[in-house]
C-alpha positions in Angstrom: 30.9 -37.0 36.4 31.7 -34.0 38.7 35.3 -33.7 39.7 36.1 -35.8 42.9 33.3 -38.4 42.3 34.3 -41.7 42.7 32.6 -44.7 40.8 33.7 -48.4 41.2 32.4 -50.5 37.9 32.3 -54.4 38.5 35.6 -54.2 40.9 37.0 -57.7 41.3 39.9 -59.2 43.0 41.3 -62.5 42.8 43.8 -63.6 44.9 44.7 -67.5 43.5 41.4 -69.3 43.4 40.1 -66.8 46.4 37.7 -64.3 45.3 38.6 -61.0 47.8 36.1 -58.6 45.8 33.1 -60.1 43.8 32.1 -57.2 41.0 31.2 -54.2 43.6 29.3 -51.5 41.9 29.7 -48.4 43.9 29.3 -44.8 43.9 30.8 -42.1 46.4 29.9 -38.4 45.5 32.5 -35.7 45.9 32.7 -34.6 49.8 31.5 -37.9 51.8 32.7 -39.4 54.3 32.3 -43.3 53.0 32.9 -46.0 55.6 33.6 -49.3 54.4 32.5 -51.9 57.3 32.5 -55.5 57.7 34.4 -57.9 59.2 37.3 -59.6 58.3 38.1 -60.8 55.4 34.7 -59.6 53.9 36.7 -57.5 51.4 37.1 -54.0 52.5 40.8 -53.6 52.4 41.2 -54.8 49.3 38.6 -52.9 47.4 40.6 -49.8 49.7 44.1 -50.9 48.1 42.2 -51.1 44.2 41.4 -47.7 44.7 44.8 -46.9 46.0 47.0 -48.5 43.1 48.4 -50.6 45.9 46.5 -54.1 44.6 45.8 -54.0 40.8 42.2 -55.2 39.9 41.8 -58.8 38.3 38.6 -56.9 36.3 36.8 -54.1 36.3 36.7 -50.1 36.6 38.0 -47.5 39.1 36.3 -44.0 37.3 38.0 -40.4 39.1 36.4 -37.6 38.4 35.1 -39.1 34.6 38.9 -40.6 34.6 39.5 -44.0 34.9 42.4 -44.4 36.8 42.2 -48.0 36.9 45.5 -48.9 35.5 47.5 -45.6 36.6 50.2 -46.1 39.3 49.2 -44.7 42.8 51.2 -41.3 42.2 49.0 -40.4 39.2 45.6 -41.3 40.9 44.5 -37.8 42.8 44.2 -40.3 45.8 46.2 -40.3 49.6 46.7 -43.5 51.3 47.3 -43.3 55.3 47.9 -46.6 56.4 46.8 -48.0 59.7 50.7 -48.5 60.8 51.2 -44.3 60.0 54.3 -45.8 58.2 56.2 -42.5 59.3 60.4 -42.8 58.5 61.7 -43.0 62.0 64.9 -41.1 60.7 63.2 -38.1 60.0 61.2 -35.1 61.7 57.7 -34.6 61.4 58.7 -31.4 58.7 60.5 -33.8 56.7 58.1 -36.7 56.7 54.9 -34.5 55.6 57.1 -32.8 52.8 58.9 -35.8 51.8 56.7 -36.2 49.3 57.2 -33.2 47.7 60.9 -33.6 48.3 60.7 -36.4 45.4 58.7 -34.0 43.2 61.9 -31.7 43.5 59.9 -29.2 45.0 62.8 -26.8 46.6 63.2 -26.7 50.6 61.8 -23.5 51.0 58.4 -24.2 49.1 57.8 -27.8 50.6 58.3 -26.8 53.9 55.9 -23.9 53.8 53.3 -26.6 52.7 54.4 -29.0 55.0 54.1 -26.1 58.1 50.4 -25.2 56.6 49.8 -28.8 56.9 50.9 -29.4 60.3 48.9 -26.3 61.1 45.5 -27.7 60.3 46.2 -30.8 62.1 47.2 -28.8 65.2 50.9 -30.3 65.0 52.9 -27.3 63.9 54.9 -26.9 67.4 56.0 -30.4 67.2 57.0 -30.1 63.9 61.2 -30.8 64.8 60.4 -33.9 66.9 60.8 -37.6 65.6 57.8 -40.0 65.3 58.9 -42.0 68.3 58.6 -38.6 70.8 55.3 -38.8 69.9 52.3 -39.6 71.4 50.0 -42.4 68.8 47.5 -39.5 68.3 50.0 -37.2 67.6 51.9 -39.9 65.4 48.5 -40.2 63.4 48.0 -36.4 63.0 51.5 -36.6 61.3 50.6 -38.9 58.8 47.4 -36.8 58.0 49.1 -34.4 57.1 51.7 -36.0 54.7 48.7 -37.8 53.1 47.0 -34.3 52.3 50.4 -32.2 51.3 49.4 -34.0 47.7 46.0 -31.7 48.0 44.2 -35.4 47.1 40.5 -35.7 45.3 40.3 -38.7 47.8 41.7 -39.7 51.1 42.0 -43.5 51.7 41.9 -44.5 55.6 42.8 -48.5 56.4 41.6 -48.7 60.1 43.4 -45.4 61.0 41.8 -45.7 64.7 42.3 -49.3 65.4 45.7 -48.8 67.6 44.0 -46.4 69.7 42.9 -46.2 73.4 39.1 -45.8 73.4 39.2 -42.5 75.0 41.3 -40.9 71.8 39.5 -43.0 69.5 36.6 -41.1 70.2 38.7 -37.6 69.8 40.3 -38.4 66.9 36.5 -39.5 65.3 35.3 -36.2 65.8 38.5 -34.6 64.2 38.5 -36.6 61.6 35.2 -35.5 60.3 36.5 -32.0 61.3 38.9 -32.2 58.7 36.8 -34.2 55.8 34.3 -31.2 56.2 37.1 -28.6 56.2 38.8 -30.0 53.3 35.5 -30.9 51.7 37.0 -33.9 49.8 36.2 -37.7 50.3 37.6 -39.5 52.8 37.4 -43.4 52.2 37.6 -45.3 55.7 37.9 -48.8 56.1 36.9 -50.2 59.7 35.0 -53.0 61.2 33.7 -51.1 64.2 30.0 -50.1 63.8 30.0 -47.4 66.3 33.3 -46.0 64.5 31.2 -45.9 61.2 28.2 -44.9 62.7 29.8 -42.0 64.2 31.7 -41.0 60.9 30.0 -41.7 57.6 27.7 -39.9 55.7 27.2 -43.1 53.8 28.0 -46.8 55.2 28.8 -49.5 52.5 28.3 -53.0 54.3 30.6 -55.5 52.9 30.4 -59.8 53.5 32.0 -62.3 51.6 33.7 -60.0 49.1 30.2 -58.0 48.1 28.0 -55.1 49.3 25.2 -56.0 51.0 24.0 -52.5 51.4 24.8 -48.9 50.8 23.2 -45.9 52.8 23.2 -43.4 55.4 23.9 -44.6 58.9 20.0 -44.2 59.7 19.2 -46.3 57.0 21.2 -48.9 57.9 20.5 -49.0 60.9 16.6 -48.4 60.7 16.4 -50.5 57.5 18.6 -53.5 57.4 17.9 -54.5 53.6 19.4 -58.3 55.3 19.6 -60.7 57.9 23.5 -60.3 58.0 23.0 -56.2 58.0 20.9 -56.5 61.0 23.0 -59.1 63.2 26.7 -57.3 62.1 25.0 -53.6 63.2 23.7 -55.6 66.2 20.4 -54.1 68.0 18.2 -55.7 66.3 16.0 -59.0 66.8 15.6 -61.3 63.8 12.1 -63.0 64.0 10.7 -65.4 62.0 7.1 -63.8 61.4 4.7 -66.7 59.6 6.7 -67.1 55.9 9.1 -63.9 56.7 11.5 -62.9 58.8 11.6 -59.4 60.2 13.9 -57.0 62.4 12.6 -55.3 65.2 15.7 -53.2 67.4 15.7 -53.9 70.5 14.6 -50.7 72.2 11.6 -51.0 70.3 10.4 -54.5 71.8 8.1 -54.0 75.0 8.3 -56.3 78.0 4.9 -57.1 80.4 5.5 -60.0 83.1 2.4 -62.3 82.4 -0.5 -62.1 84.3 -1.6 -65.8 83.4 -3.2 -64.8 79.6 -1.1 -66.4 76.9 0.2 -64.0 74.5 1.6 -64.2 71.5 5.2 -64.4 72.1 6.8 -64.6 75.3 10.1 -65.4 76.8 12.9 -66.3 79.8 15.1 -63.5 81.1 18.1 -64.8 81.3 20.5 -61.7 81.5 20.2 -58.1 82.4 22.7 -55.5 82.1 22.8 -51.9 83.5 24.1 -49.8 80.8 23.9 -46.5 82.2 20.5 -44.5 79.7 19.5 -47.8 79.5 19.1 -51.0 80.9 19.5 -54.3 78.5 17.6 -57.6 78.8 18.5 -60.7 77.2 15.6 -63.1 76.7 15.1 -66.8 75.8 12.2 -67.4 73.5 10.9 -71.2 72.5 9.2 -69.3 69.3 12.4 -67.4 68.8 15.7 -68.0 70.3 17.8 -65.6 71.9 16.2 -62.0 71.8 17.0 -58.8 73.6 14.9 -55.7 74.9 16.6 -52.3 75.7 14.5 -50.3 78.2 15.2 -46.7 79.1 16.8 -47.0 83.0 13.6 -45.3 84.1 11.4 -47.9 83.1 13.2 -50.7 84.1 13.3 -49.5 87.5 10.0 -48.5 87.8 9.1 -51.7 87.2 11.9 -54.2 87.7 12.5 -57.6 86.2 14.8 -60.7 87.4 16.3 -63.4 85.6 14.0 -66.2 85.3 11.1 -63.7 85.3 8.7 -64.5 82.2 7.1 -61.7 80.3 5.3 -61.2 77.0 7.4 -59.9 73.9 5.5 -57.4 72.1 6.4 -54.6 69.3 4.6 -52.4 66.9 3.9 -53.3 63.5 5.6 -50.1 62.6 8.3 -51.4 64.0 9.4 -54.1 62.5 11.5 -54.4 59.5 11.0 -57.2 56.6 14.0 -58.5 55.7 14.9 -59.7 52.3 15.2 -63.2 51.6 
């Protein structure tokens, strides 16, 4: 196994009579960005913690770069844990939080804070390096604890919903910086988050967890564009799930095409009951007898050019190319 590979072998957790993880099998090559999504309580954290040392596994492997590090305490992993509170020490300056770690090591003053400075140079936090965590701002605050989770120079970085306390606006900076960093670095970063936009943005691959297993692994396009599963579709959203004679099928919403009738009977057809301007796009929620609640997204252009209200019925039409069978 190449050094920084990550390999998860049957992972199970029990908490009590709950099973958390149900004997994942994963694999996460050295330099990706891996987002774990789902939503709560589908598993994630805890398969986030195993890997961390923070929750020991009720059975199965954690494999580190051909080790397994499945019983070793989190210090003797090669793994970094930033944790979604930043859990800085309020008593101490940002130079003493990122080297505090080496501080424990018995790593003299002089050498830790050199590391610690080189540190708070990549993350841009070098000038604030004398303030306390509470004269920060939360993106600053979250810089800071990058930078004390990579003074270790970890194979793996762990992330537990490090965007989650956020305003959207810096959300969306700190994404893109973020994937600056894993790509600088070019080590894994492990991120757990239930935002599908987050992981979207992020990952090279996505894993989607429910109920405590995987229900697919893959590049955000893949996911996206191939749902392997019902659940996959509806929790990336975009998609319609049709029942099409003995199978169902996924078809995304911007690939369904909307024709008022013109008194022929086609083959599907629907209500709208909803429209929303959405700036490139304009989306239509529809009411189908056949089909339940659908949806069309139509480029702003073409809604306009040819307008539709609620109550208007239309034919529902896609390509065969562009549906997706589902499994079963």
């Amino acid at each position: 196994m190449p050094a920084g590979d990550l390999e998860l072998v049957k992972l199970t957790k029990h908490y009590g009579e709950t099973v958390a993880v149900d004997g994942i099998d994963l694999r996460v090559p050295s330099g990706t960005y891996c987002c774990l999504l789902g939503p709560s309580g589908c598993g994630k954290s805890s398969t986030l913690r195993m890997i961390a040392g923070h929750e020991n596994a009720s059975d199965g492997d954690i494999i580190l770069s051909s080790t397994n590090i499945t019983a070793l305490p989190p210090a003797a992993r090669g793994t970094a844990m930033m944790f979604q509170s930043y859990a800085l020490f309020p008593h101490l300056n940002i130079r003493d939080n990122v080297a505090f770690s080496l501080k424990m090591k018995g790593m003299s003053k002089p050498e830790r804070y050199a590391k610690a400075d080189q540190m708070l140079a990549l993350v841009d936090m070098l000038a604030r390096a004398e303030r306390l965590p509470s004269q920060l701002s939360g993106g600053q605050q979250q810089r800071a604890a990058l930078a004390r989770a990579l003074i270790t120079n970890p194979k793996i970085l762990l992330l537990d919903e490090p965007l989650s306390a956020l305003d959207p606006f810096l959300r969306s900076r700190m994404r893109a910086e973020l994937k600056r960093f894993q790509k600088e670095l070019g080590i894994s970063f492990i991120h757990v988050t239930h935002s599908q936009e987050e992981a979207m943005a992020l990952a090279d691959t996505i894993v989607v967890m429910s109920n405590a297993r995987i229900e697919q692994a893959g590049t955000p396009r893949e996911i996206f564009n191939a749902p392997r599963t019902e659940f996959v579709a509806r929790f990336m959203g975009g998609h319609n799930i049709i029942a099409d004679g003995d199978k169902k099928i996924a078809v995304r919403a911007d690939k369904v095409r909307l024709e008022k009738l013109n008194g022929s009977k086609p083959l599907h057809q629907a209500v709208v009951n909803g429209i929303e301007y959405q700036g490139t796009i304009v989306s239509i929620g529809l009411a189908s007898e056949q089909h339940g609640e659908l949806s069309a997204a139509l480029p702003e252009a073409e809604f306009y050019a040819n307008p539709l209200s609620a109550g208007d019925v239309v034919s529902v039409s896609w390509t065969p190319a562009d549906a997706h069978e589902l499994a079963g």
